[in-house]
C-alpha positions as CSV (number, residue, x, y, z in Angstrom):
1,X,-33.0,-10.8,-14.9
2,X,-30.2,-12.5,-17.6
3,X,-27.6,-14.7,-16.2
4,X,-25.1,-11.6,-17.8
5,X,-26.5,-9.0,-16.2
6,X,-26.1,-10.9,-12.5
7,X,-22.7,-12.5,-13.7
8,X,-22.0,-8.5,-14.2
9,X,-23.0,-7.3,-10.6
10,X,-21.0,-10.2,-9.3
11,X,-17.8,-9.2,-10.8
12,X,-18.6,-5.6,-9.7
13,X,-18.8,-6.4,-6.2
14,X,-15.8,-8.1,-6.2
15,X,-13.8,-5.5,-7.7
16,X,-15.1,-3.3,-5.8
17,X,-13.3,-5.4,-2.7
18,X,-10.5,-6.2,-4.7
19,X,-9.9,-2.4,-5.1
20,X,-10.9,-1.3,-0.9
21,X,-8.5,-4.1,0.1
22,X,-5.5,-2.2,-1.9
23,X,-6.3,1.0,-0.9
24,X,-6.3,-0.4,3.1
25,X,-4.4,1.5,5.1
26,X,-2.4,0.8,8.7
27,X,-0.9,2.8,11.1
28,X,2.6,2.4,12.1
29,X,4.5,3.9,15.0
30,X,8.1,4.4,15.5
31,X,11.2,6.1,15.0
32,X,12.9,6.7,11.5
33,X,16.8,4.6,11.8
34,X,17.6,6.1,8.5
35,X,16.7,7.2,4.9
36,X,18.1,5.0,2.3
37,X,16.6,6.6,-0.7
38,X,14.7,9.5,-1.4
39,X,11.6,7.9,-1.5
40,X,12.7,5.1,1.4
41,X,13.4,4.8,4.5
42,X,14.0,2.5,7.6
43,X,11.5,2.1,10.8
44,X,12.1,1.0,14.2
45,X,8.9,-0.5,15.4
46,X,10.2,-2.2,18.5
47,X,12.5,-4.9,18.1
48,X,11.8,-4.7,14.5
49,X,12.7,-2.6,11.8
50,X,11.3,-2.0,8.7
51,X,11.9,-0.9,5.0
52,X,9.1,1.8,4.2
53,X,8.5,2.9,0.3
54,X,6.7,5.2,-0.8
55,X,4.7,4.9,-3.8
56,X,4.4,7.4,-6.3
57,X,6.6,10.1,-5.1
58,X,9.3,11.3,-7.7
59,X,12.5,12.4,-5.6
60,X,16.0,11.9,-7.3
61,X,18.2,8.6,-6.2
62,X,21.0,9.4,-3.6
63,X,24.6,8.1,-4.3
């Protein structure tokens, strides 16, 4: 086999995990505070609250 074809494999493999971590997902349970934006909103999870964006979704900004 030639040293490019394994150095190929090698860098396949790894963007191959590069590319399954990003697309990782987690579940998150809890109770929406508010929507700031269209496309954001704020999570109680607990004691803690969170900022929630979603990606790729078009909605117009709110004033």
């Amino acid at each position: 086999m030639k040293v490019g074809s394994v150095f190929m494999r090698y860098a396949l493999a790894v963007l191959l995990l590069f590319i399954a971590r990003i697309t990782w997902a987690e579940t998150i349970v809890g109770t929406v505070e508010r929507v700031k934006d269209g496309d954001t909103l704020v999570l109680r999870v607990g004691e803690e609250s969170l900022t929630i964006r979603f990606s790729a979704i078009d909605t117009p900004e709110m004033e």
